[in-house]
N, C-alpha and C positions, 0 to 999 in steps of 0.2 A: 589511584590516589594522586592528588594534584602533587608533583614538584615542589621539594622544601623550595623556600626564596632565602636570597642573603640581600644585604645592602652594600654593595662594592663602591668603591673610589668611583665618585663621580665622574671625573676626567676620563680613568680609563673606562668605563661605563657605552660615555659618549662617543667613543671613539671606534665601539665594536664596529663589525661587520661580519658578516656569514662567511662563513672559511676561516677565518684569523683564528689567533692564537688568545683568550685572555686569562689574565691572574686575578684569582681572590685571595686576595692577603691580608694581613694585621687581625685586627681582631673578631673579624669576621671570615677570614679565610682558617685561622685558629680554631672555629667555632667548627665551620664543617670541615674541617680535616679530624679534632680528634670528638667533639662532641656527638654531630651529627653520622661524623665517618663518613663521610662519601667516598667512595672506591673507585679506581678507573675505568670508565664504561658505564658509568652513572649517570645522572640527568639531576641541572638542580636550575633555579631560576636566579639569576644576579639582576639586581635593581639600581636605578640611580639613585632613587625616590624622587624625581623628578617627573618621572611618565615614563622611562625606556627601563624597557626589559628583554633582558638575554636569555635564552635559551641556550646551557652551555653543557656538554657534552665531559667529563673528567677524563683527561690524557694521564696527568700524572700527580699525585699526590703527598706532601710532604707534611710532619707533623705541624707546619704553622702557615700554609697553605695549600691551593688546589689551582693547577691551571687544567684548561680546556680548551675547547675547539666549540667556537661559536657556532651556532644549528639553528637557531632564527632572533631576530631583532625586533622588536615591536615598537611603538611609540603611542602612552594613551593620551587620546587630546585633555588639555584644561578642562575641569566640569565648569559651568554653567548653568544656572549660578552656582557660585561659592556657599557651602554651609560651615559657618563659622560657630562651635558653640563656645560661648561667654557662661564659664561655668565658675559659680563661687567657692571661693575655699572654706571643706567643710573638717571637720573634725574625723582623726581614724584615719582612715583610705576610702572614704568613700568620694573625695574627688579623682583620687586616680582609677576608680574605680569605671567613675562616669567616661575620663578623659579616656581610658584601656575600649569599653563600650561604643563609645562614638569611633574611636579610630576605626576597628571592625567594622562599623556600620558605613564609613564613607566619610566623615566629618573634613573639611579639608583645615581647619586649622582652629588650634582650641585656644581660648583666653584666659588668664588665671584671673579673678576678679576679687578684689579686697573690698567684702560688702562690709557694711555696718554690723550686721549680725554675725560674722564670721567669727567664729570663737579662736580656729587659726589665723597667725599674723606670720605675715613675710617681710620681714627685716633683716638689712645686711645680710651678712653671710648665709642666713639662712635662707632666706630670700633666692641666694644663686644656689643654693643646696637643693633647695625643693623646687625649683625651674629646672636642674636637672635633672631631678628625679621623675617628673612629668613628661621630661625628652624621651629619657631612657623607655620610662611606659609606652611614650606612642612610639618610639622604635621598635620594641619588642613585638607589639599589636601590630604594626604594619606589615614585618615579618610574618608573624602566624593567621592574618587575614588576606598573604599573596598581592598587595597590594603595591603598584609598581609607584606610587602618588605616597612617600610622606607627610602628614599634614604639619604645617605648621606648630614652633610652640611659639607666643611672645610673652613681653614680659607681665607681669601682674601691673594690673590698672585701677586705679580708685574711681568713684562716680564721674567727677570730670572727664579724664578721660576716656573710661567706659561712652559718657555722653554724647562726646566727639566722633566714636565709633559709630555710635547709631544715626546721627547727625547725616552721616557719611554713606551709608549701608543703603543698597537697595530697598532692605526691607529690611526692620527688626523686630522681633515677638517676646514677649515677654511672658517667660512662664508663672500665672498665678490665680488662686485658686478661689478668687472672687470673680473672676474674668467672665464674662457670658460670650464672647466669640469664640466658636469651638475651631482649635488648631487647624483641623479636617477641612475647614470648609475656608482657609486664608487662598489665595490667587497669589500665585508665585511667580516672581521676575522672569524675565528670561536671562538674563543676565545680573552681575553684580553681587556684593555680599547679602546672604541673610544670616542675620543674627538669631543665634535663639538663645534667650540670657537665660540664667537659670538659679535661682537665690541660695543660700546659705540654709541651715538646718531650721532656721529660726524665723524663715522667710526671708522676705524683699519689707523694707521699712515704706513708709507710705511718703517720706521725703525721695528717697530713691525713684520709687513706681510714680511720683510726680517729675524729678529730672527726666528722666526718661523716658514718656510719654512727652515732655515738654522738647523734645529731641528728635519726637519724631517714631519712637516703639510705642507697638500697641499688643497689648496686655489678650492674652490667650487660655484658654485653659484645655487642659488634655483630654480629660474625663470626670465623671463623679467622682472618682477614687485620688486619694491624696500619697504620691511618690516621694520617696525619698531622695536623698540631695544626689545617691548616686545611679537612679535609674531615671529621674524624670527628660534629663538635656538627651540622654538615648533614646526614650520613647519615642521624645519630639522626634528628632531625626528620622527615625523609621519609619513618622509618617509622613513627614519630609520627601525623604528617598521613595517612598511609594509611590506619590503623586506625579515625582519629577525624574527618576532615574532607573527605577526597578521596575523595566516593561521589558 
């Protein structure tokens, strides 16, 4: 069974080296000291979320943390390209649903996007409520998918500059279900952002699917079959990551 992973204090993170001594503290050393329990003579994996990961050994363990004895360092390169999904805010949990999926799958940074159809709105306070409650999801998913790469959260974006993104992107795709270009058959950067947008329960408005093709996304479809607002931006990915990282 693969080694739990935590998410450790970046600095000291960075700083490991094989032989040393380090500490997982706060609220993630809290987590596996009395959650997880890790015992002395344990093996558990501490992360930056940046790309390094420790392989760390438990010497000694106390109810609100664990130190260790470093046993190997790893460093994973930047992917290339970047899979960014631009996912709509949808009603329920079904976008943290998608954002929990994509983490798992590889996604390197998700966008909240305030379409027209979105029955949820992010304002004020809530607004910073529900951006962290997205943080929280792909922390928690990065953890239980061993990934030593946090991805990204930014903040919620309207059309403009959603538009600006794609503008900008290697490449952007746009999930929808009139599209005759099948996702499968796109030719992928080697570098740079690709977008994969993903509409609201209610779709992508035909004002929208015009900005954004006028920016420079081009409009794709999955398959026959019609996804819901929280499996479709993971599909894509999967076949994304198949093409370009899963050999």
């Amino acid at each position: 069974m693969t080694h739990q992973l935590f998410l450790g204090e970046p600095a000291t993170v960075a700083q490991a080296v094989v032989g040393a001594s380090l500490l997982l503290d706060g609220d993630e050393g809290r987590h596996a000291a009395t959650v997880v329990r890790i015992r002395p003579g344990e093996r558990c994996f501490v992360a930056d979320g940046a790309g390094r990961r420790v392989l760390l050994e438990a010497t000694e363990v106390d109810r609100s943390w664990v130190r260790g004895r470093v046993l190997d360092v790893s460093d994973e390169p930047e992917p290339a390209p970047r899979l960014v999904l631009v996912q709509a805010l949808a009603k329920g949990d079904r976008d943290e649903q998608a954002v929990e999926a994509a983490t798992e799958l590889g996604v390197d940074e998700v966008v909240p996007w305030q379409a027209e159809r979105s029955v949820v709105v992010w304002r004020g306070d809530r607004a910073a409520k529900s951006l962290a409650k997205w943080a929280a999801v792909v922390a928690r998913a990065t953890k239980q998918s061993r990934r030593a790469r946090m991805p990204a959260t930014t903040s919620v974006v309207g059309l403009d500059a959603l538009a600006a993104r794609v503008h900008d992107a290697a490449l952007a795709l746009v999930l929808h279900e009139d599209a005759t270009e099948p996702l499968a058959s796109v030719e992928l950067p080697g570098s740079g952002d690709v977008l994969v947008v993903v509409g609201p329960e209610g779709g992508i408005t035909p004002r929208e699917l015009e900005a954004l093709g006028a920016a420079g996304a081009r409009p794709v479809r999955l398959g026959s079959t019609i996804l819901r607002a929280s499996s479709a931006g993971p599909a894509a990915l999967a076949v994304l990551s198949a093409r370009a990282r899963w050999r």
